[in-house]
N, CA, C and O atoms as a Tinker XYZ file with bonds, in Angstrom:
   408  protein
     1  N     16.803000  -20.617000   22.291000    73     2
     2  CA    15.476000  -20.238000   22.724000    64     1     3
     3  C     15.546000  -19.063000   23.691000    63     2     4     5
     4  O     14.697000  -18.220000   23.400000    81     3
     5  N     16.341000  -18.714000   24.824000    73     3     6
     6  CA    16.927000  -17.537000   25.667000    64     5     7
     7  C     16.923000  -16.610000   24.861000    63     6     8     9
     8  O     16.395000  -15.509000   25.015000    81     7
     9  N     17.557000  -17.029000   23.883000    73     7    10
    10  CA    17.818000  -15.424000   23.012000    64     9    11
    11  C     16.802000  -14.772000   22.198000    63    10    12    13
    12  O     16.678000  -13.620000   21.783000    81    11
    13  N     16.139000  -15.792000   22.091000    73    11    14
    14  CA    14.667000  -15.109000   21.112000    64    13    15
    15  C     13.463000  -14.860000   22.180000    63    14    16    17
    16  O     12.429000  -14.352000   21.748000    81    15
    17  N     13.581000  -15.279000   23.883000    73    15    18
    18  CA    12.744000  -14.951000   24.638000    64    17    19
    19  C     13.935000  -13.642000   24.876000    63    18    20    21
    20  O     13.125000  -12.738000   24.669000    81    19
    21  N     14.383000  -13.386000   24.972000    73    19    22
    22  CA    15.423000  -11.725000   25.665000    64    21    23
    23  C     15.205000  -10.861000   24.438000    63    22    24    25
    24  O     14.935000   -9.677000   24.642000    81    23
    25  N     15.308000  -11.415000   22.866000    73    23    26
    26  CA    14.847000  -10.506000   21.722000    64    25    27
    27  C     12.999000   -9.868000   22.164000    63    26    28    29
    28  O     12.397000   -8.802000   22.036000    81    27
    29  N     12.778000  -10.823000   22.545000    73    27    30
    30  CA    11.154000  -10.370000   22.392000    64    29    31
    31  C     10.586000   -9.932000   23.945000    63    30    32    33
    32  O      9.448000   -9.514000   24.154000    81    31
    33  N     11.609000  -10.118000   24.952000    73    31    34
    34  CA    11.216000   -9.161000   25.982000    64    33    35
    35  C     11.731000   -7.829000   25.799000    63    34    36    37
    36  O     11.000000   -6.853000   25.970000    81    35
    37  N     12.884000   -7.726000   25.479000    73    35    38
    38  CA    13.595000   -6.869000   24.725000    64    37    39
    39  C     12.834000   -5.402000   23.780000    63    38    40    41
    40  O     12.755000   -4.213000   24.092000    81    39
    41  N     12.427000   -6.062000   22.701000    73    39    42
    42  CA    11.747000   -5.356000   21.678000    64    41    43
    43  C      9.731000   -5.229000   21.852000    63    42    44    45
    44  O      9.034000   -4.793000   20.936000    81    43
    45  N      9.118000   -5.761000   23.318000    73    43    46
    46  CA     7.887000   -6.051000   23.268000    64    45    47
    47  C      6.857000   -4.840000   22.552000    63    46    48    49
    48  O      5.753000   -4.961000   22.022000    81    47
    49  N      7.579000   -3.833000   22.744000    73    47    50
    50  CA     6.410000   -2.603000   22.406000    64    49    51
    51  C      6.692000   -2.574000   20.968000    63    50    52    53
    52  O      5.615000   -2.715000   20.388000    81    51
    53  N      7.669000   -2.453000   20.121000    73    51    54
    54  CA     8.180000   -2.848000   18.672000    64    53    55
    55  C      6.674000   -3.929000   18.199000    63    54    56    57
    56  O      5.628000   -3.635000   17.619000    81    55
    57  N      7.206000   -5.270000   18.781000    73    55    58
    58  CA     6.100000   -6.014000   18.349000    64    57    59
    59  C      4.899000   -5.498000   18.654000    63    58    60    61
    60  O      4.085000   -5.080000   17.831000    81    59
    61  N      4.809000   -5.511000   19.479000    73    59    62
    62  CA     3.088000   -5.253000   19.703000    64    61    63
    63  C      2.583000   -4.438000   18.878000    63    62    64    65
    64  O      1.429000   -4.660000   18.511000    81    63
    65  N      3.350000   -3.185000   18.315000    73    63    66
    66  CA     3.057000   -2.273000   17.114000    64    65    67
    67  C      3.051000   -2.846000   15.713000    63    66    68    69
    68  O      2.365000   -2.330000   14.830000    81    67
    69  N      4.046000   -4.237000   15.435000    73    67    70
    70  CA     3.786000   -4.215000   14.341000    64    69    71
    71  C      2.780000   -5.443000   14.128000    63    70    72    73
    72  O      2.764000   -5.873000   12.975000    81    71
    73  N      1.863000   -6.135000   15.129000    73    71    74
    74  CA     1.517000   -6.856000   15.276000    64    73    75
    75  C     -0.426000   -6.031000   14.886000    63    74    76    77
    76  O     -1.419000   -6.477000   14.312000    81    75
    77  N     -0.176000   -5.002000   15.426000    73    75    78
    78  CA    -1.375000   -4.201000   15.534000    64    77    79
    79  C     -1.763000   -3.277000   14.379000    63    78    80    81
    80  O     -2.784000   -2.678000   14.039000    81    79
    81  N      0.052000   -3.480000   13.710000    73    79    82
    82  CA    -0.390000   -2.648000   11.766000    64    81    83
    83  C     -0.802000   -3.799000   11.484000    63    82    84    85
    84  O     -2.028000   -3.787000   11.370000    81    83
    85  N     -0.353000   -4.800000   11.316000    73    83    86
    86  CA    -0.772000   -5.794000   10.527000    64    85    87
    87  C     -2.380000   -6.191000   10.209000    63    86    88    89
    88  O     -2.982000   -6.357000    9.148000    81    87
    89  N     -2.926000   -6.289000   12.056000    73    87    90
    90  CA    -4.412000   -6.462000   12.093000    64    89    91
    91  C     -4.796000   -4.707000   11.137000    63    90    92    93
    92  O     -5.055000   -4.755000    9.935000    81    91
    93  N     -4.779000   -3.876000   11.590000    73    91    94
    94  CA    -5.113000   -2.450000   10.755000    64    93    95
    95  C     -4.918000   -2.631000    9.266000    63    94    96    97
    96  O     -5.831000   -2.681000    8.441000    81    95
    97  N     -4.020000   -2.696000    9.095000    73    95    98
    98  CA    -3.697000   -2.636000    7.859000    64    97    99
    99  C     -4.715000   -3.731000    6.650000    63    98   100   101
   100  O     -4.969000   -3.599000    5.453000    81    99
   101  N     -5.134000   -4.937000    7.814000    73    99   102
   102  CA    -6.025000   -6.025000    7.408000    64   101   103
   103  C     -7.299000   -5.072000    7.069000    63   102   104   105
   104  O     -7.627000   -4.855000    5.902000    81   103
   105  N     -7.921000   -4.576000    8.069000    73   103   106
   106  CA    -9.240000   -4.511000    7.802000    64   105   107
   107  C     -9.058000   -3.148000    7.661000    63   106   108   109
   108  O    -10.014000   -2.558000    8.164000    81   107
   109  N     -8.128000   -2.297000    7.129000    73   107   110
   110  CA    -8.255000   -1.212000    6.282000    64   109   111
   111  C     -8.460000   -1.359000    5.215000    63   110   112   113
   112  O     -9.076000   -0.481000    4.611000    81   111
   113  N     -7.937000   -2.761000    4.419000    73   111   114
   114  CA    -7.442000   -3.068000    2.734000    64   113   115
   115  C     -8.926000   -3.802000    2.535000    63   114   116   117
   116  O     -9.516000   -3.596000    1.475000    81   115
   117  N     -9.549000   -4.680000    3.575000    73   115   118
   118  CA   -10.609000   -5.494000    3.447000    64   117   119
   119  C    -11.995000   -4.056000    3.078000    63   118   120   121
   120  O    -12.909000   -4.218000    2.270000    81   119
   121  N    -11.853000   -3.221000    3.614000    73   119   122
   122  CA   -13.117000   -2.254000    3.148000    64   121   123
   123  C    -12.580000   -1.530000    2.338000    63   122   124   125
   124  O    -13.374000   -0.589000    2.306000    81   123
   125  N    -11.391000   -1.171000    1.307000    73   123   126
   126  CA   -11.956000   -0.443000   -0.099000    64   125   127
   127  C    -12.085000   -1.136000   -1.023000    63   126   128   129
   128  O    -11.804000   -2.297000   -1.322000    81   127
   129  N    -12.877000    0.289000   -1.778000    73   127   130
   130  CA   -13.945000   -0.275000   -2.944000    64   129   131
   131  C    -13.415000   -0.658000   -3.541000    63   130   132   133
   132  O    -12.195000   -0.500000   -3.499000    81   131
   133  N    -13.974000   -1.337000   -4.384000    73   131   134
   134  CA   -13.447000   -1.930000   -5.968000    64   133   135
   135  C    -13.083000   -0.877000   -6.923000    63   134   136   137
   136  O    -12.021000   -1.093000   -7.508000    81   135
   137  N    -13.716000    0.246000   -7.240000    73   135   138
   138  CA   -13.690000    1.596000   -7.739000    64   137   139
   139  C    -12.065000    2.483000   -7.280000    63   138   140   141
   140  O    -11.455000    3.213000   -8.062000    81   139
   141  N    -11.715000    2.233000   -6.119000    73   139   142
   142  CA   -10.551000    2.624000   -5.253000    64   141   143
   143  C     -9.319000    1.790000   -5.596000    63   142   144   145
   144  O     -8.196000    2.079000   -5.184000    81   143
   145  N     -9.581000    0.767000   -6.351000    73   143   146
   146  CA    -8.451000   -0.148000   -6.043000    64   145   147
   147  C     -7.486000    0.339000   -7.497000    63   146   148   149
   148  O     -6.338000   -0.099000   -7.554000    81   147
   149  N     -7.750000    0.809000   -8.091000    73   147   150
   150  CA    -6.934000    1.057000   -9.310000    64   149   151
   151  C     -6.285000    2.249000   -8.844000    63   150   152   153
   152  O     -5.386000    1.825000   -8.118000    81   151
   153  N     -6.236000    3.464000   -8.854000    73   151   154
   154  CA    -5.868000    4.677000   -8.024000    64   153   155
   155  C     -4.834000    3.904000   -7.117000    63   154   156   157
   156  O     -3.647000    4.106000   -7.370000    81   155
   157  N     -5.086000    3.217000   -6.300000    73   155   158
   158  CA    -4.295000    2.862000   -4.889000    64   157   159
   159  C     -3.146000    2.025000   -4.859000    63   158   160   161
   160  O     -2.186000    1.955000   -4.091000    81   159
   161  N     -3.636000    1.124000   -6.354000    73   159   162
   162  CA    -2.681000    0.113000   -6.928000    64   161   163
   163  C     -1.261000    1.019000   -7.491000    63   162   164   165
   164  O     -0.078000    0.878000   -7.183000    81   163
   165  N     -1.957000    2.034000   -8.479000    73   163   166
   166  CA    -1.146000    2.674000   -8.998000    64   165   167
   167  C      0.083000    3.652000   -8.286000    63   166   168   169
   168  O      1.219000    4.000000   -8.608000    81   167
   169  N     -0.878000    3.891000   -7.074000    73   167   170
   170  CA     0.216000    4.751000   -5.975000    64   169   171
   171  C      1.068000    3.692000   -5.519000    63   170   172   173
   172  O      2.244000    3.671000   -5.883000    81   171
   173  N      0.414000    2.460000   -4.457000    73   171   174
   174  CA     1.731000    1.667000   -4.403000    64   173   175
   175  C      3.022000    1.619000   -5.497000    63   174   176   177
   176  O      4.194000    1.687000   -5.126000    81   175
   177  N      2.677000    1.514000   -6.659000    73   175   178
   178  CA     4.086000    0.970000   -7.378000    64   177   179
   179  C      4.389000    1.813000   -7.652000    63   178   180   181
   180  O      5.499000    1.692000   -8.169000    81   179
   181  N      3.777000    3.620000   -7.630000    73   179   182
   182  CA     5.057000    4.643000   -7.450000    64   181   183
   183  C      5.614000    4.390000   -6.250000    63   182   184   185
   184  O      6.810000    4.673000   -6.314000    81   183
   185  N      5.369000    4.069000   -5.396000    73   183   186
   186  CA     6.027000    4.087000   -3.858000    64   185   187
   187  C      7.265000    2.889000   -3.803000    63   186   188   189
   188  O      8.363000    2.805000   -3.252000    81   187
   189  N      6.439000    2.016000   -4.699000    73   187   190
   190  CA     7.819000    0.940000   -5.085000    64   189   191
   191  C      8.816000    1.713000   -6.277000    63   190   192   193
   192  O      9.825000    1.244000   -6.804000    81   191
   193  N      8.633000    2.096000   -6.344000    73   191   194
   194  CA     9.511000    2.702000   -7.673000    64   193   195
   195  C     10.410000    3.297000   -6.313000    63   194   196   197
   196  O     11.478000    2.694000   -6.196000    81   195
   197  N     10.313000    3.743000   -5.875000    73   195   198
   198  CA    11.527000    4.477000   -4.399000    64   197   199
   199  C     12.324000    3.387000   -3.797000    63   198   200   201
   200  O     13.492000    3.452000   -3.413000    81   199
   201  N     11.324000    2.131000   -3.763000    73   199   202
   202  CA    11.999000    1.139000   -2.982000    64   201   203
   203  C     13.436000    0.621000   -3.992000    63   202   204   205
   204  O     14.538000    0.460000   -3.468000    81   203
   205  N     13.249000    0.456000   -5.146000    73   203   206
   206  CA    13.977000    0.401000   -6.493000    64   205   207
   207  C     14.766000    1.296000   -6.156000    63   206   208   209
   208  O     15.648000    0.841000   -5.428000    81   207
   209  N     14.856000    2.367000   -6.351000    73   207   210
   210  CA    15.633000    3.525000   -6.256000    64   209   211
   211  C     16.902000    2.956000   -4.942000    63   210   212   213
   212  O     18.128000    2.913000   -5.038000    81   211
   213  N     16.021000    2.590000   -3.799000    73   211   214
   214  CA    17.173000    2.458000   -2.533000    64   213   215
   215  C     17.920000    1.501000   -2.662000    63   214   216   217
   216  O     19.140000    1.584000   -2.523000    81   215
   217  N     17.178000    0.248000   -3.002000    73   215   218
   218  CA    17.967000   -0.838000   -3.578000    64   217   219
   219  C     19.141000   -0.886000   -4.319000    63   218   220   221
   220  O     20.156000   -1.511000   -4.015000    81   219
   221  N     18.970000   -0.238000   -5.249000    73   219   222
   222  CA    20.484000    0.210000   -6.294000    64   221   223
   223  C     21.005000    0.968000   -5.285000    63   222   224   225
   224  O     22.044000    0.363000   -5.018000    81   223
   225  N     20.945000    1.834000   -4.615000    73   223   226
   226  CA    21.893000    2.722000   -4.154000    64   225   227
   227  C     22.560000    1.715000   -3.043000    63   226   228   229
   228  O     23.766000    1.859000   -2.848000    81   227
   229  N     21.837000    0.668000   -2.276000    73   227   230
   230  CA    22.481000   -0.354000   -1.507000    64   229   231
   231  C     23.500000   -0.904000   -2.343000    63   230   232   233
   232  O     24.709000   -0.930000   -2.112000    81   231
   233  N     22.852000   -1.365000   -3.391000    73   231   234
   234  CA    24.247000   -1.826000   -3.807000    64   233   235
   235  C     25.142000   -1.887000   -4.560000    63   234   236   237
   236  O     25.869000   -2.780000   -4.995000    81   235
   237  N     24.964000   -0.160000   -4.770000    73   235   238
   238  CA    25.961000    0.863000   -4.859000    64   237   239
   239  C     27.218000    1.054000   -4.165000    63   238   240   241
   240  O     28.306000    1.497000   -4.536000    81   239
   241  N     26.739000    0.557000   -2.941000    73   239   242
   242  CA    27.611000    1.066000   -1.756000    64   241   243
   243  C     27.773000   -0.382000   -0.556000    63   242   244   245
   244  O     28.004000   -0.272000    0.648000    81   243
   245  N     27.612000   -1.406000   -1.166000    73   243   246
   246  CA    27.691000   -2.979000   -0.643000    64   245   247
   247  C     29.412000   -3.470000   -0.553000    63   246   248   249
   248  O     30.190000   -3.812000   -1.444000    81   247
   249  N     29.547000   -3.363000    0.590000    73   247   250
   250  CA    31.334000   -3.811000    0.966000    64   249   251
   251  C     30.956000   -5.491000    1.028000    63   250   252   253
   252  O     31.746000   -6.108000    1.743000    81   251
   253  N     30.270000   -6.026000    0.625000    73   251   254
   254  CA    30.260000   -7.396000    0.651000    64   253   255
   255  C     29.463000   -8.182000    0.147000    63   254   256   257
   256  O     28.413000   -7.687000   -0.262000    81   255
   257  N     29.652000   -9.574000    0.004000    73   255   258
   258  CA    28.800000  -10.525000   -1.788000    64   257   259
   259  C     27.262000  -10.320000   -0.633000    63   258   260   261
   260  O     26.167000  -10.121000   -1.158000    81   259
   261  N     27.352000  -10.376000    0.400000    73   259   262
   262  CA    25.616000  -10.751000    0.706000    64   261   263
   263  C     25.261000   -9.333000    0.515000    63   262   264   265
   264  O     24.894000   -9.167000   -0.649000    81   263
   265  N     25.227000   -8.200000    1.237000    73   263   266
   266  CA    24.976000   -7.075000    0.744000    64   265   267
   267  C     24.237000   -7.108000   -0.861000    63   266   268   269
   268  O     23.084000   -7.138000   -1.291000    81   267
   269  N     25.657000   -7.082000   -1.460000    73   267   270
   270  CA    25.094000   -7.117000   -3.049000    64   269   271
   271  C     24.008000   -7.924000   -3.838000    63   270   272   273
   272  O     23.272000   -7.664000   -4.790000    81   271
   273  N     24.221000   -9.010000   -3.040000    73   271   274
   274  CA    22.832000  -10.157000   -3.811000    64   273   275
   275  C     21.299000   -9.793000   -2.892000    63   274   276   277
   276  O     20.156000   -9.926000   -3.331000    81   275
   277  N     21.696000   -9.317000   -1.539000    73   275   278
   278  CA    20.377000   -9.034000   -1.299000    64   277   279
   279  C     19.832000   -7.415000   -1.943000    63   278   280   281
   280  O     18.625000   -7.333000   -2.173000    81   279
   281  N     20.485000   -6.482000   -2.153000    73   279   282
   282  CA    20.108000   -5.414000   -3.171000    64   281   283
   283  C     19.951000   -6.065000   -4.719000    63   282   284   285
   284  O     18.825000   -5.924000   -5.195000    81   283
   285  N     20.387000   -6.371000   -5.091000    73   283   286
   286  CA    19.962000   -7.357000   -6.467000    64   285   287
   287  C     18.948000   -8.025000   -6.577000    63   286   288   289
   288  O     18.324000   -8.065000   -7.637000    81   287
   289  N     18.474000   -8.880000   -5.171000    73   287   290
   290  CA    17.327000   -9.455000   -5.242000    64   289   291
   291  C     15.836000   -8.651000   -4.336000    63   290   292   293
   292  O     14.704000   -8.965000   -3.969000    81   291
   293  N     16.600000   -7.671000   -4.318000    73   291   294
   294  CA    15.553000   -6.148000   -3.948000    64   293   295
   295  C     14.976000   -5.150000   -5.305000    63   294   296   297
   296  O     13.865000   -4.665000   -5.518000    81   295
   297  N     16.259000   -5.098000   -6.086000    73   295   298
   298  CA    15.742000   -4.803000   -6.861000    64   297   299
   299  C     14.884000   -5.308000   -8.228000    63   298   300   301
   300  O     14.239000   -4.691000   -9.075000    81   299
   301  N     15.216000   -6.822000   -8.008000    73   299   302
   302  CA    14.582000   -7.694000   -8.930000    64   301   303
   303  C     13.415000   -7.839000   -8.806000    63   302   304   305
   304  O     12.745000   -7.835000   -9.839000    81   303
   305  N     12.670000   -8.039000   -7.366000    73   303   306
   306  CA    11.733000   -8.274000   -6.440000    64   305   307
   307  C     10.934000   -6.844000   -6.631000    63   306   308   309
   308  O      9.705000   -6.838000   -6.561000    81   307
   309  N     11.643000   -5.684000   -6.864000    73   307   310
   310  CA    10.635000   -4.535000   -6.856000    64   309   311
   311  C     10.006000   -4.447000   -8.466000    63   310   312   313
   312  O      8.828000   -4.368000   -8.816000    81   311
   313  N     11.001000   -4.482000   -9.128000    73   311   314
   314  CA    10.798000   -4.344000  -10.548000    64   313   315
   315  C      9.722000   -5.408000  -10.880000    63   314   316   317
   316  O      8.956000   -4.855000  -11.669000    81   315
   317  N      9.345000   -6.550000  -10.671000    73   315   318
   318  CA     8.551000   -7.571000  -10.719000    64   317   319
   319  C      7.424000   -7.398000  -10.454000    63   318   320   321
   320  O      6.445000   -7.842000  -11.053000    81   319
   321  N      7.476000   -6.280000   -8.898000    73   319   322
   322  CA     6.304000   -6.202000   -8.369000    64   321   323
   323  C      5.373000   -4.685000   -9.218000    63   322   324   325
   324  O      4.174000   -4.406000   -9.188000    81   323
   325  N      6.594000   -3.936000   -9.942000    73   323   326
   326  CA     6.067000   -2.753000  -10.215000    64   325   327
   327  C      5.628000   -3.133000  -11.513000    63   326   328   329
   328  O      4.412000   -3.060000  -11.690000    81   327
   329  N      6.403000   -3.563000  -12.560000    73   327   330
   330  CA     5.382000   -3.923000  -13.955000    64   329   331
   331  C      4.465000   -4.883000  -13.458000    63   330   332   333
   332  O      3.396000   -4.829000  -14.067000    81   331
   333  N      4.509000   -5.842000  -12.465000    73   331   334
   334  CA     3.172000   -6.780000  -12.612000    64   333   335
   335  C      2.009000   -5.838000  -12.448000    63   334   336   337
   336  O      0.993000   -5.921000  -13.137000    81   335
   337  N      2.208000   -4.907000  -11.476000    73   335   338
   338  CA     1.112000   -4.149000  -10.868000    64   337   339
   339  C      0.511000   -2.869000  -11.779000    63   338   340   341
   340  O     -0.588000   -2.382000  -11.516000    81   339
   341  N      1.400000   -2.351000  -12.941000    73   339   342
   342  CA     0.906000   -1.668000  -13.849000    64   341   343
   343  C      0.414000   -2.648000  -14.904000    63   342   344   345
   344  O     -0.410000   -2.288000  -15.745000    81   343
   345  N      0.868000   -3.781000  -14.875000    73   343   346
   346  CA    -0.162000   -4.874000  -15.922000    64   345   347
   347  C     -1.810000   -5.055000  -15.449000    63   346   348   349
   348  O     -2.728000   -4.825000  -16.236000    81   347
   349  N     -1.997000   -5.448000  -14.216000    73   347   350
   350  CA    -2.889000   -5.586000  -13.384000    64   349   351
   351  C     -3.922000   -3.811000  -13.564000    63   350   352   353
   352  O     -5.038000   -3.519000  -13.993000    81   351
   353  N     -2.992000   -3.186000  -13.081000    73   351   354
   354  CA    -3.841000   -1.695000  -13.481000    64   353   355
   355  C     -4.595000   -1.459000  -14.677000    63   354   356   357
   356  O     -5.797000   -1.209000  -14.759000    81   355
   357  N     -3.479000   -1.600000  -15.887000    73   355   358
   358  CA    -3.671000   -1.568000  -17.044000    64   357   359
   359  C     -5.174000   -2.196000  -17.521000    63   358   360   361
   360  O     -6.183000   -1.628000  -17.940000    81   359
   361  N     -4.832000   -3.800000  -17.238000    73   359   362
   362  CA    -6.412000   -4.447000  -17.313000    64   361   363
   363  C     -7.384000   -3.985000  -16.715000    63   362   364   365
   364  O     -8.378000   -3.770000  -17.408000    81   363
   365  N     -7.440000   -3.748000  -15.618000    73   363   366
   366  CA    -8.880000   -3.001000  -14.701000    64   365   367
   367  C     -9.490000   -1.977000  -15.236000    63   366   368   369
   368  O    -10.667000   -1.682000  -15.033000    81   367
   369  N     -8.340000   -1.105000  -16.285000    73   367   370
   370  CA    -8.396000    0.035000  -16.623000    64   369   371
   371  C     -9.263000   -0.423000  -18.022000    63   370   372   373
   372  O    -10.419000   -0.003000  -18.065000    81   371
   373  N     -9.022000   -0.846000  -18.605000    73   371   374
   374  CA    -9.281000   -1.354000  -20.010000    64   373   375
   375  C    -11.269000   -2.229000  -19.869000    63   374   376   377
   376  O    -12.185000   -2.236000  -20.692000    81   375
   377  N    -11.181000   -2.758000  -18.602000    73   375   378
   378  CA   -12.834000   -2.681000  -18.351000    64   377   379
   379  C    -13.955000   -1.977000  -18.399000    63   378   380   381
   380  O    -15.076000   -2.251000  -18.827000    81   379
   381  N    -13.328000   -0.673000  -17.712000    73   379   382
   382  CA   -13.960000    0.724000  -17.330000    64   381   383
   383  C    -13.894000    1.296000  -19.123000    63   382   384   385
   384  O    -14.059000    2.508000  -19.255000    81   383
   385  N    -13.738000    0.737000  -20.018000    73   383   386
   386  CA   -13.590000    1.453000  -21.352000    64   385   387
   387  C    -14.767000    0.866000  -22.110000    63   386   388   389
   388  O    -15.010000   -0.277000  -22.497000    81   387
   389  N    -15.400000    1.986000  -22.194000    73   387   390
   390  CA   -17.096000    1.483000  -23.279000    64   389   391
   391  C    -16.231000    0.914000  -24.828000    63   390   392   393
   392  O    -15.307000    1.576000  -25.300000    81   391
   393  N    -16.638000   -0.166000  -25.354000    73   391   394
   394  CA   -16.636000   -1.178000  -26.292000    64   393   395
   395  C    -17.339000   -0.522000  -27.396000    63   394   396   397
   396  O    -18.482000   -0.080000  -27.509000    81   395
   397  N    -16.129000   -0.597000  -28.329000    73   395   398
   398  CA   -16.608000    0.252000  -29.600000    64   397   399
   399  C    -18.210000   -1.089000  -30.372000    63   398   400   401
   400  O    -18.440000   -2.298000  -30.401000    81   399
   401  N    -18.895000    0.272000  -30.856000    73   399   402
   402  CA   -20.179000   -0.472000  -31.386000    64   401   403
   403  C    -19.987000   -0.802000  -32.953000    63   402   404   405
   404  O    -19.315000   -0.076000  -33.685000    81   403
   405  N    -20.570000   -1.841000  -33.346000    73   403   406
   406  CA   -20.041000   -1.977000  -34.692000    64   405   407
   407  C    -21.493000   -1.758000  -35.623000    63   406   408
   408  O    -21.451000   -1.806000  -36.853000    81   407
């Protein structure tokens, strides 16, 4: 318990920053549009596509089994998150498409 009160007297301005993206980041995501969310979706999982990218190169360069399984399960974890999220796009996208008339 010492050590996680000396970590967090330690690091207080750290936290307090990421304590204060978190609330931001809340009620930044809570006000866009519905119209916005496809565009924004689609940028995240290019941005994950980088995270992918670092991942392999971790463990590329992993001198040890944890190293390697946590880049493995970085890159498993991104790849998951990047086709789910172009599936998800995909559909939203496919709404916005006028319905052929017969």
């Amino acid at each position: 318990m010492e050590a996680i009160l000396f970590f967090a007297n330690e690091n207080k301005d750290a936290i307090f920053i990421i304590i204060l993206s978190i609330f931001l980041g809340i009620e930044v995501i809570s006000h866009v549009p519905a119209v916005l969310h496809t565009p924004l979706m689609s940028g995240a999982n290019a941005i994950h596509g980088v995270v992918i990218i670092g991942a392999i190169i971790v463990m590329g360069h992993a001198e040890d089994t944890l190293a390697l399984i946590l880049g493995f399960l970085a890159v498993v974890l991104g790849t998951l998150n990047v086709v789910g999220g172009f599936v998800v796009t995909d559909r939203m996208l496919e709404m916005f498409k006028k319905k052929p008339k017969k």
